[in-house]
C-alpha positions as a Python dict, from the first residue, in 0.01 Angstrom:
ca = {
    (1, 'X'): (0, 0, 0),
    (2, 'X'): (177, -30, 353),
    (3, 'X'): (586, -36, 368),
    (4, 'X'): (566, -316, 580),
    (5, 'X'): (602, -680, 466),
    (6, 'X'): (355, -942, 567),
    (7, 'X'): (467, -1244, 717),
    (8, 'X'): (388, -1434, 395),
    (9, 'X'): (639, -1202, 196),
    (10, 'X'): (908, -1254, 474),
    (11, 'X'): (847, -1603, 469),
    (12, 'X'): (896, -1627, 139),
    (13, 'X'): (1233, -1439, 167),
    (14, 'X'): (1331, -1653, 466),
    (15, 'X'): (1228, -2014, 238),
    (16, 'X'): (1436, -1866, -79),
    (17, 'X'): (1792, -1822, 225),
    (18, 'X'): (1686, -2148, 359),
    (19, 'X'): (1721, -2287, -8),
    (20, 'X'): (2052, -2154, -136),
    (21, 'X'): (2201, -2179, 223),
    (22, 'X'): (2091, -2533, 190),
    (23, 'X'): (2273, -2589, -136),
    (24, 'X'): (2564, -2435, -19),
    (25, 'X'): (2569, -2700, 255),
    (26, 'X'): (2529, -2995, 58),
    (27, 'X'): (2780, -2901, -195),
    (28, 'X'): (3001, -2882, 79),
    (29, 'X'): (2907, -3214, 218),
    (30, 'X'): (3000, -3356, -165),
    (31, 'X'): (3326, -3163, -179),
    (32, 'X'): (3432, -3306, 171),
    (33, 'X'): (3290, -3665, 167),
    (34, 'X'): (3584, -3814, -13),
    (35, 'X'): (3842, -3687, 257),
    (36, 'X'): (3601, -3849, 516),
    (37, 'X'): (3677, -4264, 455),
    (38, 'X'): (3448, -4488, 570),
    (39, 'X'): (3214, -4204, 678),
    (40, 'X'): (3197, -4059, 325),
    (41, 'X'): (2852, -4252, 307),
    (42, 'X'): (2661, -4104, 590),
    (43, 'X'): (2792, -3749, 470),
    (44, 'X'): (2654, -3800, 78),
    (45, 'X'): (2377, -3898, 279),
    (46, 'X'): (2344, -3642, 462),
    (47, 'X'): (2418, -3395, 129),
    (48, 'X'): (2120, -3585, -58),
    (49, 'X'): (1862, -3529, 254),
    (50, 'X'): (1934, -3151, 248),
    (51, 'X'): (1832, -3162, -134),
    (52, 'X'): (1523, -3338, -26),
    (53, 'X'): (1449, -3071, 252),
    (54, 'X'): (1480, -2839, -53),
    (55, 'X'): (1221, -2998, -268),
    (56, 'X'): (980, -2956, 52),
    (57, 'X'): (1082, -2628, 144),
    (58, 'X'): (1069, -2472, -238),
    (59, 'X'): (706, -2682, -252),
    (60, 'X'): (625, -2424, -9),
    (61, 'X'): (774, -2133, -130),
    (62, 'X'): (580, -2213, -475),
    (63, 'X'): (218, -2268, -244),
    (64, 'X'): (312, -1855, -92),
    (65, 'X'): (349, -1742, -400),
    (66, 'X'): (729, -1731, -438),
    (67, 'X'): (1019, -1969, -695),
    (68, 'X'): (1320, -2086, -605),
    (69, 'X'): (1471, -1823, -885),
    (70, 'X'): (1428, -1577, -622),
    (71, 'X'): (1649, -1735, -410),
    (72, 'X'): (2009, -1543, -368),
    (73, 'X'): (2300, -1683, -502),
    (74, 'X'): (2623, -1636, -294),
}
């Protein structure tokens, strides 16, 4: 077996930090909004399309093999 990863492997190591660092963003984005005023909108907004980026980018971590499980929690 070689040592080194494939670019698959990394790339599903690379989606699964894209995910959580995702999630840590739009949790932010929630926390925050209120403090924001009339702006709070576009920044729930904003939270909910990072969650939708997640769906996509965990659709292809599934297709290579990977789960969002795997993904580190901080």
């Amino acid at each position: 077996m070689n040592a080194a990863m494939t670019e698959q492997e990394k790339l599903r190591v690379l989606l699964a930090h894209w995910i959580e660092h995702n999630r840590e963003h739009a949790d932010q984005f929630r926390r925050r909004a209120p403090m924001a005023g009339q702006s709070a909108g576009e920044i729930e907004a904003a939270a909910d399309a990072m969650i939708l980026a997640n769906q996509h980018l965990a659709a292809a971590l599934k297709a290579l093999g990977g789960t969002v499980e795997t993904a580190p929690h901080h």
